[in-house]
N, CA, C and O atoms as CSV, one atom per row, in Angstrom:
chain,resi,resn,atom,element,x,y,z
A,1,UNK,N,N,26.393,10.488,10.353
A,1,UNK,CA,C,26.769,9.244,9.718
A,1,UNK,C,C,25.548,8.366,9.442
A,1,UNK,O,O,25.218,7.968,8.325
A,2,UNK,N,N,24.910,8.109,10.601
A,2,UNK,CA,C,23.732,7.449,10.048
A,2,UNK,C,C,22.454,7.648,9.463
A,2,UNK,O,O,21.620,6.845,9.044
A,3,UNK,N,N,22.486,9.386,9.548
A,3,UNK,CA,C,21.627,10.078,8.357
A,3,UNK,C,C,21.937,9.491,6.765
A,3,UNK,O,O,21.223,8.981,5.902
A,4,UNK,N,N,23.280,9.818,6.849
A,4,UNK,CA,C,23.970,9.685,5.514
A,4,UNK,C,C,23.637,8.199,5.057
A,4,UNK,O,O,23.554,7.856,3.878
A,5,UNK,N,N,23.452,7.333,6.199
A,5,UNK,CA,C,22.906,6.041,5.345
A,5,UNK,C,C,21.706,5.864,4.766
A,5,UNK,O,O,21.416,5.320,3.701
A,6,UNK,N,N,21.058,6.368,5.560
A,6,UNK,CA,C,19.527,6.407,5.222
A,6,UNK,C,C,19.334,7.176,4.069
A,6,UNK,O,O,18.703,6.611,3.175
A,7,UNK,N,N,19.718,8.334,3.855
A,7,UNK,CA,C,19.866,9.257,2.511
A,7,UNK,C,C,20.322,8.037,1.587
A,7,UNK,O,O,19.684,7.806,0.560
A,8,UNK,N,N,21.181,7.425,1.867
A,8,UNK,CA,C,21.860,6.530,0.447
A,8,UNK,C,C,20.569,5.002,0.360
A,8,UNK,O,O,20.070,4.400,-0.590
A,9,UNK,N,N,20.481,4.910,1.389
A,9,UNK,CA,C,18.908,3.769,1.144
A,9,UNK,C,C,18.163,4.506,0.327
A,9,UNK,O,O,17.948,4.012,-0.780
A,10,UNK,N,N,17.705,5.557,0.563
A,10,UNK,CA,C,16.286,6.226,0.217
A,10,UNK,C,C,17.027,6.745,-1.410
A,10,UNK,O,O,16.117,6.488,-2.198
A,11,UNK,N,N,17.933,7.194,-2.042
A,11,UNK,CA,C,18.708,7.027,-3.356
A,11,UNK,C,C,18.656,5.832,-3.635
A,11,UNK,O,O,18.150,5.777,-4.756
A,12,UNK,N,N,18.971,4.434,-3.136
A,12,UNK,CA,C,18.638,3.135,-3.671
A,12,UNK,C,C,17.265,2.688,-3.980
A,12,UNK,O,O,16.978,2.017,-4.972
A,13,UNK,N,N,16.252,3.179,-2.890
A,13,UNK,CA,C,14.992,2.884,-3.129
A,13,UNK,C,C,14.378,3.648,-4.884
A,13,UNK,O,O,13.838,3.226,-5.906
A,14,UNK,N,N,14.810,4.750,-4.430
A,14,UNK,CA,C,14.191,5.785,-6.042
A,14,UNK,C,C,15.060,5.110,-6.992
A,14,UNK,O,O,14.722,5.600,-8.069
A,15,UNK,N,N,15.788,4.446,-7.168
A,15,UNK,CA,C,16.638,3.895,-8.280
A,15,UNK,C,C,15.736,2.550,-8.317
A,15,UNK,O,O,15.604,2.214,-9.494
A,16,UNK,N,N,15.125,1.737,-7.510
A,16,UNK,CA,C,14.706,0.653,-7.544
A,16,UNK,C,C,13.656,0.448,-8.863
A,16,UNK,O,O,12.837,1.318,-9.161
A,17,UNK,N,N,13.778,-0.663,-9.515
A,17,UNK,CA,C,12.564,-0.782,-10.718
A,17,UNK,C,C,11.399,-0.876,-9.779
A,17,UNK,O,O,10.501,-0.380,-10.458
A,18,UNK,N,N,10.959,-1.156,-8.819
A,18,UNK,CA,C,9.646,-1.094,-7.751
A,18,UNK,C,C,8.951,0.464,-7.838
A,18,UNK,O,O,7.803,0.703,-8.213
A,19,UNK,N,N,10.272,1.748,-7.251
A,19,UNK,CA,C,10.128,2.586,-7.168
A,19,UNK,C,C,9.745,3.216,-8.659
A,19,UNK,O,O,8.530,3.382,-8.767
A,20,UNK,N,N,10.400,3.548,-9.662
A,20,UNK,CA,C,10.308,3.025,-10.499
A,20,UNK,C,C,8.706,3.123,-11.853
A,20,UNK,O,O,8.320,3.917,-12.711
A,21,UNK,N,N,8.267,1.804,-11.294
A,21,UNK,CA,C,7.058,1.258,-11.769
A,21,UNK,C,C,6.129,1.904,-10.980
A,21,UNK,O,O,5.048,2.028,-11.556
A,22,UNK,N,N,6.192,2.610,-9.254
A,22,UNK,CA,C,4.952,3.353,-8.761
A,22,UNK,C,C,4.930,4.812,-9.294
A,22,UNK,O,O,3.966,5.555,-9.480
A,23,UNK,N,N,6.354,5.032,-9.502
A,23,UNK,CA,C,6.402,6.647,-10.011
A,23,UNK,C,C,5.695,6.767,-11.437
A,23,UNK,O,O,4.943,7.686,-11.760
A,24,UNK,N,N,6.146,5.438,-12.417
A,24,UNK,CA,C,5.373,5.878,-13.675
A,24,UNK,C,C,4.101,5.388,-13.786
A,24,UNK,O,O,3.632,5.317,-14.922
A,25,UNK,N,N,3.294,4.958,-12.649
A,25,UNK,CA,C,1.807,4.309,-12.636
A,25,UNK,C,C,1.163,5.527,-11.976
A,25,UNK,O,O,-0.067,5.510,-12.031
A,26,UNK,N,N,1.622,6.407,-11.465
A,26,UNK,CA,C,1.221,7.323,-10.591
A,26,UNK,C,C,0.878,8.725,-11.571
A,26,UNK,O,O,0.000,9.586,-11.521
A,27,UNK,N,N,2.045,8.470,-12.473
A,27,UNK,CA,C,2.216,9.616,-13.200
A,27,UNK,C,C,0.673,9.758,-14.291
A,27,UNK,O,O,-0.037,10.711,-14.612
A,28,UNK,N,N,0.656,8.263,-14.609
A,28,UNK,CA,C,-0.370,7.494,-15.681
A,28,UNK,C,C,-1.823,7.855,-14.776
A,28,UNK,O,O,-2.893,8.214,-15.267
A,29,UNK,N,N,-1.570,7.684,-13.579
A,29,UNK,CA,C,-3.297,7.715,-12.903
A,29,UNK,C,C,-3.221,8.863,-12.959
A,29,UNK,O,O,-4.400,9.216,-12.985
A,30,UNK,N,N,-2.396,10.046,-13.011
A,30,UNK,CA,C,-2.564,11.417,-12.598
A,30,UNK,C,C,-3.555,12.079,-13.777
A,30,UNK,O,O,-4.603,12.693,-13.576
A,31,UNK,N,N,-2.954,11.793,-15.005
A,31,UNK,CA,C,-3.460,11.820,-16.273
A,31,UNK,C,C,-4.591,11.472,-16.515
A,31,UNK,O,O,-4.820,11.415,-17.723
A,32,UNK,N,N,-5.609,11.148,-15.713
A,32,UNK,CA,C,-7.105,10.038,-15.729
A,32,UNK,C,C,-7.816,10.542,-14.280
A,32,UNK,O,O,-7.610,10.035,-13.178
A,33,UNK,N,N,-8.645,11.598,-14.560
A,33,UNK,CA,C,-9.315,11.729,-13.208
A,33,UNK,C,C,-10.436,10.632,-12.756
A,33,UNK,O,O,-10.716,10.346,-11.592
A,34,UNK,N,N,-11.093,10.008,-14.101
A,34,UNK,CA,C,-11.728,8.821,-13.295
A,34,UNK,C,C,-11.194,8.024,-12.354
A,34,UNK,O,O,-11.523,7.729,-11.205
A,35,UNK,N,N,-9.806,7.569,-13.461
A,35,UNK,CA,C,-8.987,6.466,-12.606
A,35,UNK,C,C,-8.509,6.841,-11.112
A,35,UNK,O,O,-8.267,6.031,-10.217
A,36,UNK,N,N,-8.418,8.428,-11.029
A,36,UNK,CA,C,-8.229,8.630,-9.726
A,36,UNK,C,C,-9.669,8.685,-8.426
A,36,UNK,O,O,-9.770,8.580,-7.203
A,37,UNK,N,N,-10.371,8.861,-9.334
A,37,UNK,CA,C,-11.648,8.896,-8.156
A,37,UNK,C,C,-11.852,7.353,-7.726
A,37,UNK,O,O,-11.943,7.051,-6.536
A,38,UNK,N,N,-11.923,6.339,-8.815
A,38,UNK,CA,C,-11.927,4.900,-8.674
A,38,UNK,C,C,-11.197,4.512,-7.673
A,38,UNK,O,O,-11.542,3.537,-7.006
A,39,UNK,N,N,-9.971,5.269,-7.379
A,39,UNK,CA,C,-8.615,5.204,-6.575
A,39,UNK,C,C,-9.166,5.192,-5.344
A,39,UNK,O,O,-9.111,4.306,-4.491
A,40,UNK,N,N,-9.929,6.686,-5.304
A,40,UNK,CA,C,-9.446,6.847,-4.161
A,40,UNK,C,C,-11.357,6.586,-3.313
A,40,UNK,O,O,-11.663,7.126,-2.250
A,41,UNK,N,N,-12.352,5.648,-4.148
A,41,UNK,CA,C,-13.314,5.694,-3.809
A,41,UNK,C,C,-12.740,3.881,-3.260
A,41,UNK,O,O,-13.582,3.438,-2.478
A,42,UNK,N,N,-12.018,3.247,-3.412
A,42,UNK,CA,C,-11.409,2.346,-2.825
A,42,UNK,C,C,-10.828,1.888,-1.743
A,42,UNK,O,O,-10.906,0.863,-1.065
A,43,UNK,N,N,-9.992,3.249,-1.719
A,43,UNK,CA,C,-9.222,3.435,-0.280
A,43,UNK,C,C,-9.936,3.701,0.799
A,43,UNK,O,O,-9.605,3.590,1.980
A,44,UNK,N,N,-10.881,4.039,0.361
A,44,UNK,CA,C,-12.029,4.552,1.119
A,44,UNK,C,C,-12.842,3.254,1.673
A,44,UNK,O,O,-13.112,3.072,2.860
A,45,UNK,N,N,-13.099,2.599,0.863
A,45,UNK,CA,C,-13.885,1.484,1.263
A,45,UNK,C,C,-13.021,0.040,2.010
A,45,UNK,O,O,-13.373,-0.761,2.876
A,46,UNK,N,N,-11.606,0.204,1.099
A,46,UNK,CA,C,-10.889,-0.856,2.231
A,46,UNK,C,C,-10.242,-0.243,3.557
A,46,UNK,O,O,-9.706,-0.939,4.419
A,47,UNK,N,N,-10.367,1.227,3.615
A,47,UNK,CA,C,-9.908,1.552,5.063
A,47,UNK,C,C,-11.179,1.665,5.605
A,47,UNK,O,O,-10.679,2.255,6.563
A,48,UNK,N,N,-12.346,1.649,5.880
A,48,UNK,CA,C,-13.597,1.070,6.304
A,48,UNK,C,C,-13.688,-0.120,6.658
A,48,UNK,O,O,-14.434,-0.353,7.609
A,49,UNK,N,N,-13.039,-1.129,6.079
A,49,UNK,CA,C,-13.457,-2.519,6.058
A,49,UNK,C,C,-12.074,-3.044,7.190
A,49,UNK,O,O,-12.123,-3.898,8.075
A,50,UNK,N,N,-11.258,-2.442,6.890
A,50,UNK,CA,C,-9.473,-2.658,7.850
A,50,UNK,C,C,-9.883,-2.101,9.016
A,50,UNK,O,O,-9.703,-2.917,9.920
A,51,UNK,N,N,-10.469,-0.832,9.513
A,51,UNK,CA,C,-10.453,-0.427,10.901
A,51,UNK,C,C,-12.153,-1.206,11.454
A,51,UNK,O,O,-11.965,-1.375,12.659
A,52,UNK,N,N,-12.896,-1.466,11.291
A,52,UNK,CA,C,-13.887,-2.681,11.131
A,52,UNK,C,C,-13.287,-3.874,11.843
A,52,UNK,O,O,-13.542,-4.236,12.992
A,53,UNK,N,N,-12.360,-4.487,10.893
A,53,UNK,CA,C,-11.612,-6.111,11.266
A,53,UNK,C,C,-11.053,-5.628,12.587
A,53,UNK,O,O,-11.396,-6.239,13.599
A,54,UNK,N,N,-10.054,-4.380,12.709
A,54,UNK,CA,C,-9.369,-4.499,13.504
A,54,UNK,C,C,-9.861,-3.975,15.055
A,54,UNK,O,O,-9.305,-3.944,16.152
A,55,UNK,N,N,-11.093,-3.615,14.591
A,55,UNK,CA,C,-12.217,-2.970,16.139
A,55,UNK,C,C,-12.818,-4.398,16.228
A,55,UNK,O,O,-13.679,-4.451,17.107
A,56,UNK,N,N,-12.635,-5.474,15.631
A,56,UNK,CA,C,-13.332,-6.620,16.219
A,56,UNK,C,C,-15.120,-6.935,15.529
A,56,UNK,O,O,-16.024,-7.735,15.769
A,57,UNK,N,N,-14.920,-5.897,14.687
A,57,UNK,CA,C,-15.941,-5.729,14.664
A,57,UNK,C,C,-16.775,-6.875,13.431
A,57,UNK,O,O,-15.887,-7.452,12.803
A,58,UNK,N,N,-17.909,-7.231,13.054
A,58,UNK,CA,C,-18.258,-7.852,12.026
A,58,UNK,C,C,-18.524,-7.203,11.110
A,58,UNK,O,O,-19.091,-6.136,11.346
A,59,UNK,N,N,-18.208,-7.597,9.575
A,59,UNK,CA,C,-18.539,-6.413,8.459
A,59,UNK,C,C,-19.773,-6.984,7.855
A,59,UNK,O,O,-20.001,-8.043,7.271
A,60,UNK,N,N,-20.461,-6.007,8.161
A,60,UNK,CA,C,-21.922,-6.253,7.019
A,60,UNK,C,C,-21.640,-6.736,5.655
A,60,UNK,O,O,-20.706,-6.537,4.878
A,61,UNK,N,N,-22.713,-7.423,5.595
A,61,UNK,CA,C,-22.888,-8.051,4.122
A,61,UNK,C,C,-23.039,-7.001,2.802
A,61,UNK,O,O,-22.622,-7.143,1.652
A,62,UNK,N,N,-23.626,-6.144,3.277
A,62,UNK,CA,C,-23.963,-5.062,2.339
A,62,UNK,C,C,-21.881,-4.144,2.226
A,62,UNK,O,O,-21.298,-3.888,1.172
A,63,UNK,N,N,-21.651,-4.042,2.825
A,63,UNK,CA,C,-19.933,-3.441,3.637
A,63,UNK,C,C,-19.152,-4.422,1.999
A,63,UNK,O,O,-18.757,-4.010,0.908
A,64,UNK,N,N,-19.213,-5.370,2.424
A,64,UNK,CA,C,-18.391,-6.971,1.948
A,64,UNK,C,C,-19.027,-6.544,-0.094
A,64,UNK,O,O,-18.292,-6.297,-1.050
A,65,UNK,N,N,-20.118,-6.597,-0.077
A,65,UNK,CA,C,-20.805,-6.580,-1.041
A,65,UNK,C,C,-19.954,-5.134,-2.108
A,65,UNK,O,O,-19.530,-5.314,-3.250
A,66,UNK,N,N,-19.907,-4.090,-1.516
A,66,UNK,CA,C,-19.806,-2.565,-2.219
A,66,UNK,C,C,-17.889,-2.863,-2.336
A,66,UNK,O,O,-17.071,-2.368,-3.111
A,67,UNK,N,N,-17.726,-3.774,-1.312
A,67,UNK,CA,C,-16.283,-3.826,-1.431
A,67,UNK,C,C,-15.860,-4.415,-2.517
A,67,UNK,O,O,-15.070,-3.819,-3.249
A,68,UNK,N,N,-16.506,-6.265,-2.958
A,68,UNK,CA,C,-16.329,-6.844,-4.049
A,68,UNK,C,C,-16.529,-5.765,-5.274
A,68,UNK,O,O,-15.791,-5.780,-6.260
A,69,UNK,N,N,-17.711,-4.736,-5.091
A,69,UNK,CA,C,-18.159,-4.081,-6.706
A,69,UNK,C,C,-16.495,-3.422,-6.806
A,69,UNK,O,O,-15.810,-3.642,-7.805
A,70,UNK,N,N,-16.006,-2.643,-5.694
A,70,UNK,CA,C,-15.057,-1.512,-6.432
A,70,UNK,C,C,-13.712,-2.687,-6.683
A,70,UNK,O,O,-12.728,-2.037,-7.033
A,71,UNK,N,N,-13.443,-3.934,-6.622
A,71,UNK,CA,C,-12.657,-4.717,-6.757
A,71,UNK,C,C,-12.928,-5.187,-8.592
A,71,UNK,O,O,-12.176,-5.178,-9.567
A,72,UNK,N,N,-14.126,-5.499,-8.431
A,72,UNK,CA,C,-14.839,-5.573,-9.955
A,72,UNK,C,C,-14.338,-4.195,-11.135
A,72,UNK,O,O,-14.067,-4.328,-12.328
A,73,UNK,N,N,-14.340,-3.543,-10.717
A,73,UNK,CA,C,-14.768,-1.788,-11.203
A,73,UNK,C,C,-13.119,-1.408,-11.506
A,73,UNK,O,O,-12.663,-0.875,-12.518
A,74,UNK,N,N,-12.366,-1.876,-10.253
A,74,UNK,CA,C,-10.963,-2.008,-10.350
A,74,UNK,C,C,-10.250,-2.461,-11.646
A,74,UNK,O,O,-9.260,-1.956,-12.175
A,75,UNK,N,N,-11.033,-3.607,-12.063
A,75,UNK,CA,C,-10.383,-4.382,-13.045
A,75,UNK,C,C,-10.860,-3.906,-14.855
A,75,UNK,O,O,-10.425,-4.293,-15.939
A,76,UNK,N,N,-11.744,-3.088,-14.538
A,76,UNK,CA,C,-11.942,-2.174,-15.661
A,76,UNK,C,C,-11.347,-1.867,-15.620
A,76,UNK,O,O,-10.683,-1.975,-16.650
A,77,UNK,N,N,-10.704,-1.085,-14.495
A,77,UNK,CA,C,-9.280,-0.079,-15.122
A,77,UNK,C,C,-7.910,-0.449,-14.318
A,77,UNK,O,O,-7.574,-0.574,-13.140
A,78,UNK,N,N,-7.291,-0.556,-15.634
A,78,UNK,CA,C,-6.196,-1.176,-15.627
A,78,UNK,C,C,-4.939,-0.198,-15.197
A,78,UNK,O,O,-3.793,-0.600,-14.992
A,79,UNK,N,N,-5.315,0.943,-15.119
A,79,UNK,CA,C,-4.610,1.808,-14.621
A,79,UNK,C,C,-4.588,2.106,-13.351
A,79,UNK,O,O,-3.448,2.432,-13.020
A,80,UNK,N,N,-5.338,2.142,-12.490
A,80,UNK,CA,C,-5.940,2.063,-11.293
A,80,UNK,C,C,-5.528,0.058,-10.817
A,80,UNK,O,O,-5.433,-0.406,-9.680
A,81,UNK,N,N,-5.426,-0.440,-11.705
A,81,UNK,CA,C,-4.860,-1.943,-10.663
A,81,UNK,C,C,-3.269,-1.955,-11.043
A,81,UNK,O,O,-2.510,-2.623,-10.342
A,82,UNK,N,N,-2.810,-1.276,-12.062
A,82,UNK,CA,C,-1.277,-1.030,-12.256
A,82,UNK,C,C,-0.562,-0.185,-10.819
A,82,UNK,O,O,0.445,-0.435,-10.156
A,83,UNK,N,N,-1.351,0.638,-10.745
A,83,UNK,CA,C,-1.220,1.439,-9.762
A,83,UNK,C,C,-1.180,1.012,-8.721
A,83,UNK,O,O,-0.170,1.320,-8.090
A,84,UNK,N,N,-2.330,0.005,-7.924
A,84,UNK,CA,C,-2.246,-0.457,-6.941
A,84,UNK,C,C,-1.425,-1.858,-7.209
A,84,UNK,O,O,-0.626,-1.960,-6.278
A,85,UNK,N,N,-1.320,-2.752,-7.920
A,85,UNK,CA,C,0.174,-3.384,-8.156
A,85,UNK,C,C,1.590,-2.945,-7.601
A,85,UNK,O,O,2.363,-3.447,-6.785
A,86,UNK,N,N,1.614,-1.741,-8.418
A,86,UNK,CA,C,3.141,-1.324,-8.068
A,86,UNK,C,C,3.114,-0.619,-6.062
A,86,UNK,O,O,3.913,-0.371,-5.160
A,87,UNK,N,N,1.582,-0.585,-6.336
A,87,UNK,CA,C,1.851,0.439,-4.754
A,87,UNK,C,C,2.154,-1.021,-3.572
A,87,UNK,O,O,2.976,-1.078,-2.658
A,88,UNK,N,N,1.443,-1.768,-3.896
A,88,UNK,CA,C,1.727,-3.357,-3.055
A,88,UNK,C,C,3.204,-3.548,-2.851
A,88,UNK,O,O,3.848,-3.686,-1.811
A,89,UNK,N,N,3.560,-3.521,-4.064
A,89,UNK,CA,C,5.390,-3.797,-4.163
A,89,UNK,C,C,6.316,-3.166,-3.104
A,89,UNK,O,O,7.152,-3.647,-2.340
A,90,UNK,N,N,5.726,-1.516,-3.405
A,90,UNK,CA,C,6.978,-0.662,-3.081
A,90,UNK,C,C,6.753,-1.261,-1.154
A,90,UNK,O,O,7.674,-1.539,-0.386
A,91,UNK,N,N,4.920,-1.308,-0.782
A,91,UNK,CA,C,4.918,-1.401,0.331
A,91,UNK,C,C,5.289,-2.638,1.258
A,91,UNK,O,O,5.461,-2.568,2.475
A,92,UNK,N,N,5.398,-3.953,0.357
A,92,UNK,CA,C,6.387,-5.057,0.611
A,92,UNK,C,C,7.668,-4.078,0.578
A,92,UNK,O,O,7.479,-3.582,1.688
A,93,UNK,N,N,8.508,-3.618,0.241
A,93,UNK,CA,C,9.573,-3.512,-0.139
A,93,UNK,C,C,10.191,-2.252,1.649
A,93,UNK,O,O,11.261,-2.179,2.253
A,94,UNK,N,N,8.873,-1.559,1.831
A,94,UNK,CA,C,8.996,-0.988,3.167
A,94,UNK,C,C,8.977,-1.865,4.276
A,94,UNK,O,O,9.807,-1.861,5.185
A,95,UNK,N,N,7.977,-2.634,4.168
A,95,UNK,CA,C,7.623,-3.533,5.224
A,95,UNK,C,C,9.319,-4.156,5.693
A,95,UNK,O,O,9.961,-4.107,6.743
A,96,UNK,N,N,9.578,-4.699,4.391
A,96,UNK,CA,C,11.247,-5.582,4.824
A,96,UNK,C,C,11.865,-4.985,5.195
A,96,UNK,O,O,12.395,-5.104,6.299
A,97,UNK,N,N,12.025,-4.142,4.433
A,97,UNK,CA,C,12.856,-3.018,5.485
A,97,UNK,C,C,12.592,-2.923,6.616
A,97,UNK,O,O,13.380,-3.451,7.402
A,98,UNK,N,N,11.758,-2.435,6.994
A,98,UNK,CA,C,11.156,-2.591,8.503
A,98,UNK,C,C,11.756,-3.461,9.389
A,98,UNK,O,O,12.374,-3.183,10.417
A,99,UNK,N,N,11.489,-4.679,8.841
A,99,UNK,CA,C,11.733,-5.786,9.359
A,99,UNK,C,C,13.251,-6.353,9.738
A,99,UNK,O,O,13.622,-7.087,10.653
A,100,UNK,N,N,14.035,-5.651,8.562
A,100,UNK,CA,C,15.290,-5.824,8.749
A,100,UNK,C,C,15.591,-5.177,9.883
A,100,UNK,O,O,16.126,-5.834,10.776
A,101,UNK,N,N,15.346,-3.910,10.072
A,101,UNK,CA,C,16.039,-2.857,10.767
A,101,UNK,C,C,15.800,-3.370,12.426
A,101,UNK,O,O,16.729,-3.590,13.203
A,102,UNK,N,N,14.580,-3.479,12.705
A,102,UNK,CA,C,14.274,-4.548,13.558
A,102,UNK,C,C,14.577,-5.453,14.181
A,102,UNK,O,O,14.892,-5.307,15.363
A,103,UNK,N,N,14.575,-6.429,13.696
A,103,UNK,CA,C,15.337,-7.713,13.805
A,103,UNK,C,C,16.467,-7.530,14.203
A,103,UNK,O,O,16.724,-7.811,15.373
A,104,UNK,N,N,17.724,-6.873,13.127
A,104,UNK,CA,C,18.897,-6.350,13.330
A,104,UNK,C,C,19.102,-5.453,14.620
A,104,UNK,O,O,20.256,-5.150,14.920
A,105,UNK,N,N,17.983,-4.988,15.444
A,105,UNK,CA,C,18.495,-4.350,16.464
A,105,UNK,C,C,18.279,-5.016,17.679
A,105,UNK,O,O,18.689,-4.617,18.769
A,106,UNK,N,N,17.642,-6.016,17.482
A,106,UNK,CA,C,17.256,-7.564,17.958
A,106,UNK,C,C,16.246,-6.641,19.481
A,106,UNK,O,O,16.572,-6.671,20.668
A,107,UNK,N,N,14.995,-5.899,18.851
A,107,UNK,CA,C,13.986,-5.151,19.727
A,107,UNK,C,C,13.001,-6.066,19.482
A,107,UNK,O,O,12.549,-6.368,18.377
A,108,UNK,N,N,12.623,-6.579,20.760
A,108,UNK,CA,C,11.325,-7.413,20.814
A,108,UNK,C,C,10.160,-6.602,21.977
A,108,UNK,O,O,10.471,-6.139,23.075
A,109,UNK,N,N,9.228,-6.605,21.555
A,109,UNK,CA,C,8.248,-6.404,22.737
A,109,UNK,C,C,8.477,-7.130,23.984
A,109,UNK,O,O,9.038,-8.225,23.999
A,110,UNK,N,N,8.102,-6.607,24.903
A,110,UNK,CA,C,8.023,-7.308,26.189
A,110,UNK,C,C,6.783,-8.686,26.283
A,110,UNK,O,O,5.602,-8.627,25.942
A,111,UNK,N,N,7.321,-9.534,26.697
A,111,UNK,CA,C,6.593,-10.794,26.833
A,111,UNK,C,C,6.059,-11.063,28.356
A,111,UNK,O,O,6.908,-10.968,29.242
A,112,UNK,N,N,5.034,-11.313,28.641
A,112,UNK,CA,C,3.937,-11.857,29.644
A,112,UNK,C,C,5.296,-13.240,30.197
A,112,UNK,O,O,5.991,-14.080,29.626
A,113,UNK,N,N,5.080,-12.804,31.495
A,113,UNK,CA,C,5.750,-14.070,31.981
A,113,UNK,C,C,4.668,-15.199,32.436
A,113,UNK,O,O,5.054,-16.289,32.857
């Protein structure tokens, strides 16, 4: 039964215009191997810069610097920020979910007395 819901979420999600707009931006970057190296020479540099913040760590100026260029470089291609547009969306659109499911099961971490 509660497979069967989740199957019918995950049919609502692929019906979603969110879903949607990443499937046909995806399809569009597939078609463009620059746009995909741009892609994925990005991901690269903001998951560098995310496990960095989250080790506490300080990010070099030079780090900060290569990050602004592929943000720059990004906006040349418009296919590659369509892409990451729609990918933002769908991943708001997980996150709430998340959040719902959560909430709704009213699971909190344990708190420090």
């Amino acid at each position: 039964m509660i497979y069967d819901k989740v199957h019918e979420l995950v049919r609502d999600i692929k019906a979603s215009p969110e879903f949607r707009e990443l499937k046909a931006a995806r399809e569009k970057l597939e078609k463009n191997s620059e746009s995909q190296k741009v892609l994925q020479d990005f991901h690269v540099k903001r998951f560098e810069i995310q496990s960095m913040q989250m080790q506490g760590k300080e990010i070099p100026v030079e780090k900060k610097q290569e990050y602004e260029k592929m943000v720059e470089l990004i906006r040349l291609h418009p296919t590659v920020s369509e892409y990451l547009e729609a990918e933002y969306k769908m991943a708001k659109i997980m996150e709430d979910i998340q959040k719902i499911i959560i909430d709704g099961l009213e699971f909190k971490p344990f708190e420090k007395e």
